[in-house]
N, C-alpha and C positions, 0 to 999 in steps of 0.2 A: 507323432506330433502333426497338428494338421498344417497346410502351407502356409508360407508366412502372408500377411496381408499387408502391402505401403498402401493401397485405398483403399476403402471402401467405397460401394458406388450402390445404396439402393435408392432404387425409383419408384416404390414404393410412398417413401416418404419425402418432404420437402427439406432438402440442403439450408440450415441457416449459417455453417461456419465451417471453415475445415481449417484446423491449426495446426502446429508443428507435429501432434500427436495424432487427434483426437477430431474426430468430425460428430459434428451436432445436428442430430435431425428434428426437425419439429415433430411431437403427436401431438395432434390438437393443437391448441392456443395455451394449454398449462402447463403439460410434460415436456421434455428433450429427452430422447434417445442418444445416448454419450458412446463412442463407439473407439475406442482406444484397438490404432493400426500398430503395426510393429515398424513404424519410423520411428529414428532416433535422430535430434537435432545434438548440433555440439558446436558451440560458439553460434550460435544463433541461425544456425546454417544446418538446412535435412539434410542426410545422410542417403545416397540415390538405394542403397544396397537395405533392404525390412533386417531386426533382429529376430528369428523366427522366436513365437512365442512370449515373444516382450509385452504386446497388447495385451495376454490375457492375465500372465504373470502381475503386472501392475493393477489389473481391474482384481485382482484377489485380492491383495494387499491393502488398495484403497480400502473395499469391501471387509477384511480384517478389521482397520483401524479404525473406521465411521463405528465398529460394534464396539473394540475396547473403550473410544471416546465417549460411548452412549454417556446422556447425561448431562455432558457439560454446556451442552448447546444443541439445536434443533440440527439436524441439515438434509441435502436436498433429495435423499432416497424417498420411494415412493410403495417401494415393496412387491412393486409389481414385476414381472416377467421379463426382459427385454423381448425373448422371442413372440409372448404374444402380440405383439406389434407388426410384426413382420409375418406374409406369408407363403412367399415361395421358397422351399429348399433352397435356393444358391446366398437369398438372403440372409435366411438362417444361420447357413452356414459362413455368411460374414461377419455374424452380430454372437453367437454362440459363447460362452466363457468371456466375452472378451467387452460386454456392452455393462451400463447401467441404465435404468428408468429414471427419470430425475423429475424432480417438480421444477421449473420453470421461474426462477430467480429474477433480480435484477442484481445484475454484481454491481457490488462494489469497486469505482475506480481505482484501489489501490491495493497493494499485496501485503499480509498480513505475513513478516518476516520475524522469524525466534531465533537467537541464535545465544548458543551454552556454549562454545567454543571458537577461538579466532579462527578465522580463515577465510580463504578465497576474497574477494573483494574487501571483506572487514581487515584481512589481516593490511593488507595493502595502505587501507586509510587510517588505520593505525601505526602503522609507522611514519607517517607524512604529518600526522596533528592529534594521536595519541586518544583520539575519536572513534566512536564507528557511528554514522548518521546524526550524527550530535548529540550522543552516548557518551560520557568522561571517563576513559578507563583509568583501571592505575596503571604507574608507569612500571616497567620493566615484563611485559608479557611477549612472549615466543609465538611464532608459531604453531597453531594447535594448540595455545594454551586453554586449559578450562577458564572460563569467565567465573567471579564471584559468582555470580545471578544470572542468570539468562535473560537477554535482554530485544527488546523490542525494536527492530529497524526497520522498519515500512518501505517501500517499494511503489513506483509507480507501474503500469501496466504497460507494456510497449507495444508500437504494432508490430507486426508482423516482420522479422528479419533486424529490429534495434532493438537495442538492448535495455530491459529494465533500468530506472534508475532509481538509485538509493535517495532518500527524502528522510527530512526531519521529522521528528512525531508535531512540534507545530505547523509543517507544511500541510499534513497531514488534517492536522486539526480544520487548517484552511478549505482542505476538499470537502471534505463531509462533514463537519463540526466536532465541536468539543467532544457531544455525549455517546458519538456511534464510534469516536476513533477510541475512546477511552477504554469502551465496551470492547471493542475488538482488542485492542493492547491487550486488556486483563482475559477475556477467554483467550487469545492465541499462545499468551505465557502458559496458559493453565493446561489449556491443551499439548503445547511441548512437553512440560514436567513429567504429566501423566506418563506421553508415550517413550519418555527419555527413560523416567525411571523400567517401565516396562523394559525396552529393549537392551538396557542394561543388565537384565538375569537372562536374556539371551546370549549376552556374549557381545552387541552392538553396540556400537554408540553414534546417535543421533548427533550431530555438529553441529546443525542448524535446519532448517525447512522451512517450507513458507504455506502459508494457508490461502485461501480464498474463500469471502464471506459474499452474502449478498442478501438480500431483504423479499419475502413474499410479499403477495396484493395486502397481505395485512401489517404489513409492516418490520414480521418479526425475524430478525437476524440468524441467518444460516450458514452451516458450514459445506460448502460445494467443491464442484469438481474433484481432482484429485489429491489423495491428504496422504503426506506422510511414504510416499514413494520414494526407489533411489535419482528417480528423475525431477522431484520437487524439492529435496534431501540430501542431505551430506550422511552418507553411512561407513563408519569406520571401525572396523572388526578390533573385537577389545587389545586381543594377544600381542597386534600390530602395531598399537599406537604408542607414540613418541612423541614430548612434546618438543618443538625448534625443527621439526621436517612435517612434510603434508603425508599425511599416512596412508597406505593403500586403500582405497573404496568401495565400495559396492554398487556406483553407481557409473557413467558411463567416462569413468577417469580414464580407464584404460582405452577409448577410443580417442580421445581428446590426448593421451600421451603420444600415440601412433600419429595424432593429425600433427601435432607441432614437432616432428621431425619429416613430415611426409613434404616431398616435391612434385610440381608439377611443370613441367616443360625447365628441369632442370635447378628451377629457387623456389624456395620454400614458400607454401599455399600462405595466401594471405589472408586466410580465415573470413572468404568472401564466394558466395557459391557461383559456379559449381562446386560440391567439397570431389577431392578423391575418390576414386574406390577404394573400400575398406576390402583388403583382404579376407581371404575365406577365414584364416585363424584372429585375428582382432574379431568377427562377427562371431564367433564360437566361444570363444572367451568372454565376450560382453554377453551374452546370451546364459555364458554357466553364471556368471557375479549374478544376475538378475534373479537366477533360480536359486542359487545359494541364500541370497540375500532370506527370502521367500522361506524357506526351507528351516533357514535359522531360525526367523521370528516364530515361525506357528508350530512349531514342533515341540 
């Protein structure tokens, strides 16, 4: 395996972003060069320690699911190389497995949230008003229960270090209007289904994910960044699940259980960075769930 990478740093090209994952280079004025490091955030907070191999793990994945969704909707692949972009060896060797060539979007301000199963944040709002984002469920549903339908909860986009927040699909409607939220509601159900039903003759089940759309110079609605990962995703191994407990994951659960028992100068981290060091075996074990995950789907 080659070393793990937390930056990436070419000079080559112009820096326009560098996120909790994921740094964007400009090419040209149309493309971005997407460059997924092996940082891992958890409660909104990186992780000082790379999962070796997590960037490029994920950039397959993505690259997996953009092919099974073919169809449903455009998005932002360009087909092109990432390394021909880049051309020094060291670059190369930062961008190699682990990059996409992207066209050049404008996102959409808001997150395009699916979810087939209560949990994490829904299940929460659902025991407090029987809702999840202004969604009516029925009543008596557990933990981890499957939803009638898979249903639509939207998301705002946060900066850097706070926390997304949950929004109505008419808040929604407010940011971008009627006819582009409706459109994104109906492809991001469409696009869950798909890959629910898929990952289901895997052995997986998808819980919920969230998507990210945005609009070329002509207008026409795209599906970007990254899709369908255990870091944009809830992945729960079939054999496992139970409904009234949270089921073991595939995504980076097992770090986030280590954080909320982990102390620092003696009381418990207040899930505010600096995070802890992660142990060498929590980074070995987040690292095998990543490749399992991986492993299962395409096999």
């Amino acid at each position: 395996m080659t070393a793990a990478l937390l930056n990436s740093s070419l000079t080559s090209l112009p820096l326009i972003a560098r996120g909790k994952v994921r740094e964007n280079y400009a090419v040209g004025d149309d493309r971005i060069l997407m460059v997924a490091s092996d940082r891992l955030s958890a409660f909104d907070v990186i992780m000082g320690e790379p999962i070796p191999g997590k960037g490029a793990l994920l950039t397959q994945m993505a690259l997996f699911w953009f092919d099974k969704l073919d169809g449903i909707v455009p998005n932002h692949l360009t087909g092109d190389d990432p390394l021909s972009v880049v051309s020094t060896e060291a670059e190369k060797a930062q961008v190699k497995d682990r990059s996409m060539l992207v066209k050049r979007l404008k996102p959409l301000p808001v997150e395009a949230v699916v979810r087939g199963y209560l949990a994490g944040s829904g299940w929460a709002e659902y025991q407090s008003n029987g809702e999840v984002c202004g969604v009516k469920l029925p009543a008596g549903l557990q933990n981890a229960s499957k939803l009638p339908e898979p249903i639509f909860t939207p998301a705002t986009k946060a900066e850097m270090g706070d926390h997304d927040e949950n929004i109505s699909f008419d808040k929604m409607v407010g940011i971008i209007g009627a006819d582009l939220a409706t459109r994104v509601r109906d492809i991001a159900i469409q696009l869950y289904r798909r890959a629910a039903d898929f990952a289901l003759t895997k052995g997986i089940i998808i819980a919920d994910t969230k998507f990210e759309f945005g609009l070329d110079a002509d207008g026409t609605l795209s599906l970007m960044d990254e899709v369908l990962t255990p870091d944009s995703s809830r992945y729960w191994p079939v054999e496992s699940y139970a409904v009234g407990s949270n089921p073991p994951s595939y995504d980076k659960q097992f770090v986030r259980d280590w954080l909320e028992q982990a102390t620092v100068d003696g009381k418990p981290w207040g899930k505010t960075a600096p995070a802890p060091a992660l142990p060498q075996e929590v980074i070995a074990k987040t690292a095998a769930k990543y490749q399992e995950a991986l492993e299962r789907l395409t096999k």
